[in-house]
MIRO-199922 format. One line per 5 residues: their letters; for each residue x, y, z of C-alpha. Coordinates in steps of 0.1 Angstrom, whole numbers, always signed. Layout:
// residues N
A	X Y Z | ...
//
This chain:
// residues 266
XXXXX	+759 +671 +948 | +746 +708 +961 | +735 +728 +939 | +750 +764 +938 | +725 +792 +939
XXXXX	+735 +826 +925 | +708 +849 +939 | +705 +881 +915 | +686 +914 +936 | +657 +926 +919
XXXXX	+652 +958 +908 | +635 +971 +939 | +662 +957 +955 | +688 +982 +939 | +667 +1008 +938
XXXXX	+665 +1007 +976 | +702 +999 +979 | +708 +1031 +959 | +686 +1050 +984 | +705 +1035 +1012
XXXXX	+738 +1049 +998 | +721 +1082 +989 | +712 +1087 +1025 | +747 +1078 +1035 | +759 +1101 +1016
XXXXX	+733 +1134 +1034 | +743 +1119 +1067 | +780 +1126 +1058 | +773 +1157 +1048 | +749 +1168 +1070
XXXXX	+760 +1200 +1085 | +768 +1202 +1119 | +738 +1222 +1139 | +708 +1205 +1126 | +683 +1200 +1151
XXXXX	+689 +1169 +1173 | +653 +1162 +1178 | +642 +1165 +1144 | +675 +1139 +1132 | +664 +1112 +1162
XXXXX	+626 +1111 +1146 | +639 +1110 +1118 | +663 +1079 +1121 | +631 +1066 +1147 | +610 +1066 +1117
XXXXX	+636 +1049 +1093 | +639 +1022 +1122 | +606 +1015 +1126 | +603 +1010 +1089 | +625 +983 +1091
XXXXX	+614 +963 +1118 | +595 +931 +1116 | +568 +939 +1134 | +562 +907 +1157 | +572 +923 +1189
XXXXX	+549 +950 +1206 | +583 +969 +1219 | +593 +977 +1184 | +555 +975 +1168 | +537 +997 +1191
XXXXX	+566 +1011 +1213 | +587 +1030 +1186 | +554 +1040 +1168 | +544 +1058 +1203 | +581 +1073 +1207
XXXXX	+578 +1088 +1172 | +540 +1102 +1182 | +563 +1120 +1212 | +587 +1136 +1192 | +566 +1147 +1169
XXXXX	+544 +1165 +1198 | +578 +1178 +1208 | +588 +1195 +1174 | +548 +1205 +1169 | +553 +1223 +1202
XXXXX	+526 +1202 +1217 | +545 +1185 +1246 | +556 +1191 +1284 | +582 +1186 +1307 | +562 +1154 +1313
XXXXX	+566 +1144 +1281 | +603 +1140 +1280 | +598 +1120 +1310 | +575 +1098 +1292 | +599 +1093 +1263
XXXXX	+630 +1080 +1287 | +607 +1059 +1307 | +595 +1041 +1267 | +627 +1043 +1257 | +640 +1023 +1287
XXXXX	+614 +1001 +1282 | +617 +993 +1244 | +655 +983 +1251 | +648 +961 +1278 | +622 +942 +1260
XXXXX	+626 +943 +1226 | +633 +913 +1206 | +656 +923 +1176 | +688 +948 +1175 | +663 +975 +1156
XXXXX	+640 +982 +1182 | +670 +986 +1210 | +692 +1002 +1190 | +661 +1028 +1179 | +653 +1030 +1213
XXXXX	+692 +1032 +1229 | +695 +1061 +1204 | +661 +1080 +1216 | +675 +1075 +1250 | +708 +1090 +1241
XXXXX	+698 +1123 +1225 | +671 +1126 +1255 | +700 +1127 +1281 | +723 +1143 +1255 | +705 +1168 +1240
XXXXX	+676 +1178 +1263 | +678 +1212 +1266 | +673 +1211 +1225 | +644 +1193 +1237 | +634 +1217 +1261
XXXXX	+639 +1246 +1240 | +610 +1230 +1217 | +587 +1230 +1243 | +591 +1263 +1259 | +599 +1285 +1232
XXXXX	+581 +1261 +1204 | +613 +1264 +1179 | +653 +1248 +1182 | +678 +1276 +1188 | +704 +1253 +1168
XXXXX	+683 +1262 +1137 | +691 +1305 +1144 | +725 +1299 +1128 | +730 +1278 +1105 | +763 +1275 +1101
XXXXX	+781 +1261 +1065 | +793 +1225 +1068 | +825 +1229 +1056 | +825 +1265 +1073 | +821 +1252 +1108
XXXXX	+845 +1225 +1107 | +871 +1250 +1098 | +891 +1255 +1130 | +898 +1289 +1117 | +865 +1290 +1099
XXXXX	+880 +1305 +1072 | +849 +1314 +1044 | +856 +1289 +1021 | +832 +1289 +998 | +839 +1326 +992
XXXXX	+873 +1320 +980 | +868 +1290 +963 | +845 +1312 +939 | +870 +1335 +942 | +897 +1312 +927
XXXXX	+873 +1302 +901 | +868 +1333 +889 | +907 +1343 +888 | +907 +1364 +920 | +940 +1350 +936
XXXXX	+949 +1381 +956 | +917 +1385 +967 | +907 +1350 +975 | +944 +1352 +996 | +932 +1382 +1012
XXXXX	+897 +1370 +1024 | +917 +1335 +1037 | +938 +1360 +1058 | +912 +1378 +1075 | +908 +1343 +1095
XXXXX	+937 +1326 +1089 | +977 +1342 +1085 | +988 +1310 +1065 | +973 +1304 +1033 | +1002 +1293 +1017
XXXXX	+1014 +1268 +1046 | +979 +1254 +1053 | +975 +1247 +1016 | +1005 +1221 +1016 | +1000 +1210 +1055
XXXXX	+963 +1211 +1066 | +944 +1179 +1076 | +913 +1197 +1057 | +887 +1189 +1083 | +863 +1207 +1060
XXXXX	+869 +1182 +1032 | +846 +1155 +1055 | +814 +1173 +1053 | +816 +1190 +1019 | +777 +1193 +1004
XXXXX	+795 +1175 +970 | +800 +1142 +986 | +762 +1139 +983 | +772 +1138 +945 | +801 +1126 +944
XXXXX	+829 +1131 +961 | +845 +1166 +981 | +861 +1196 +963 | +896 +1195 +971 | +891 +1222 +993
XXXXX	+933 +1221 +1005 | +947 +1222 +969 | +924 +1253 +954 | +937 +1270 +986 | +974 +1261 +975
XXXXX	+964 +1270 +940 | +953 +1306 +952 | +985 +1309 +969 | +1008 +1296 +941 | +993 +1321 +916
XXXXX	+986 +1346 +937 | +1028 +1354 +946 | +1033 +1384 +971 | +1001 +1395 +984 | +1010 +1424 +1010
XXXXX	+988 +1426 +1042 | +961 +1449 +1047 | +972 +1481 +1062 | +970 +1479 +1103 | +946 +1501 +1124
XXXXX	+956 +1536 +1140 | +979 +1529 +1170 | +964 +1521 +1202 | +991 +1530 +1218 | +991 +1494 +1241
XXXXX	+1021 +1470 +1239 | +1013 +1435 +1240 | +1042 +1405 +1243 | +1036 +1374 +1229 | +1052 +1343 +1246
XXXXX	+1065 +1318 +1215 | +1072 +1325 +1177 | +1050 +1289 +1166 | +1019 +1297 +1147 | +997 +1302 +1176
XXXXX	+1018 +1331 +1186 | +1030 +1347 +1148 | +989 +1344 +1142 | +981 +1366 +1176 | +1011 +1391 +1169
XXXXX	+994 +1393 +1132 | +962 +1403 +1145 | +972 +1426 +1174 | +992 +1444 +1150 | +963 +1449 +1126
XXXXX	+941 +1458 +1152 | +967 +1486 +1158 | +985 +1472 +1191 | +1024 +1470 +1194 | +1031 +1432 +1196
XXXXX	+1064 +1420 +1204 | +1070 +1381 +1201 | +1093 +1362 +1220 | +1108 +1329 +1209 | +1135 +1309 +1226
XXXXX	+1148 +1292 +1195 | +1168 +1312 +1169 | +1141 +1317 +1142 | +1107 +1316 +1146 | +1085 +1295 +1128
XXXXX	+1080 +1267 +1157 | +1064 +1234 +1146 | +1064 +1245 +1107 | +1101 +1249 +1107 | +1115 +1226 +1133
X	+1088 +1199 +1130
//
């Protein structure tokens, strides 16, 4: 009879575990515009952490890509270089042994060909122009990039009109996106490194439920132009809301008898 073995991880073991799901967890959240070089050494380095070491691909190969990049983000490097790094690359993932070394090296590769005017920027100008602007995760994935973390404190501190008011200057439809939105934002909100994301959608719902009537800001001295918009759906009510502010007479024109479009005839 076989005997049934229960193995129990050690300590270490969940402490790196832990780590594992901690990094996870940054990688979710990681906001979009970081610079691509300095994330591909970074997961280089993890990689070659992890691999065995038998093979000189992965042993010495990945140890002399990481050397690269790191000449690259020290502003040490050339045009050659970058050359250099595809040729290794190429080279690591035709020869290596295990799924770590090619799959270090097919992601190298990738952000090379992807990315390489990131990687040229580091050499001529000795910085990552990705890094000038760095935009708020939950900001940039926003299609309106509305300035959420402004009215969330808003709504925290019992600002409802206002917090509807600074939703507006980006988006016309607090109240409709709080019941409808898909909530891109919600994916890389910095709290899922804790826990889990604010419900970003429902405190926008909550500003508008408490809120009531909030009139619109007062429009801008006429300009005197006339400006038709083509179809009464979001799109077009969110232009004709803006021209009119900006002081422009906008005149919309829907085919259907009431406007609204996709939010009232689905």
């Amino acid at each position: 009879m076989s005997r049934l073995e229960i193995p129990t991880p050690s300590k270490s073991q969940l402490v790196v575990e832990g780590l594992y799901k901690e990094l996870e967890h940054r990688i979710e959240a990681s906001p979009p515009g970081l610079c691509p070089v300095d994330i591909t050494r970074a997961f280089l380095e993890l990689c070659h952490a992890q691999t065995c070491g038998k093979c000189a691909p992965c042993r010495i190969g990945l140890l002399q890509l990481k050397h690269l990049i790191t000449d690259v983000l020290n502003g040490d490097a050339t045009m050659d270089t970058l050359d250099l790094m595809e040729e290794t690359a190429l080279s690591i993932m035709h020869s290596a042994d295990c799924a770590i070394g090619y799959e270090a090296a097919h992601m190298v590769y990738k952000s090379l060909i992807g990315c390489r005017d990131d990687y040229e920027q580091h050499i001529r100008e000795g910085r990552c122009t990705c890094t000038y602007h760095q935009p708020v995760p939950c900001v940039a994935l926003c299609p309106a990039h509305v300035d959420i973390p402004g009215y969330i404190a808003l709504v925290g501190a019992g600002r409802y009109d206002d917090a509807i008011r600074l939703i507006r200057k980006d988006n016309p439809f607090p109240t409709t996106c709080g019941f409808i939105c898909e909530h891109p934002c919600e994916a890389r909100c910095r709290r899922n490194m804790v826990d889990d994301a604010i419900n970003i959608r429902g405190l926008k719902r909550v500003a508008a439920d408490f809120a009531g009537k909030v009139p619109p800001p007062p429009c801008a001295p006429s300009t005197g132009k006339r400006v038709a918009v083509v179809g009464g759906g979001p799109g077009g009510l969110s232009a004709a809301y803006y021209l009119q502010l900006m002081g422009h007479q906008a005149t919309v024109f829907e085919m259907l008898p009431k406007l609204g479009g996709m939010l009232r005839y689905g």
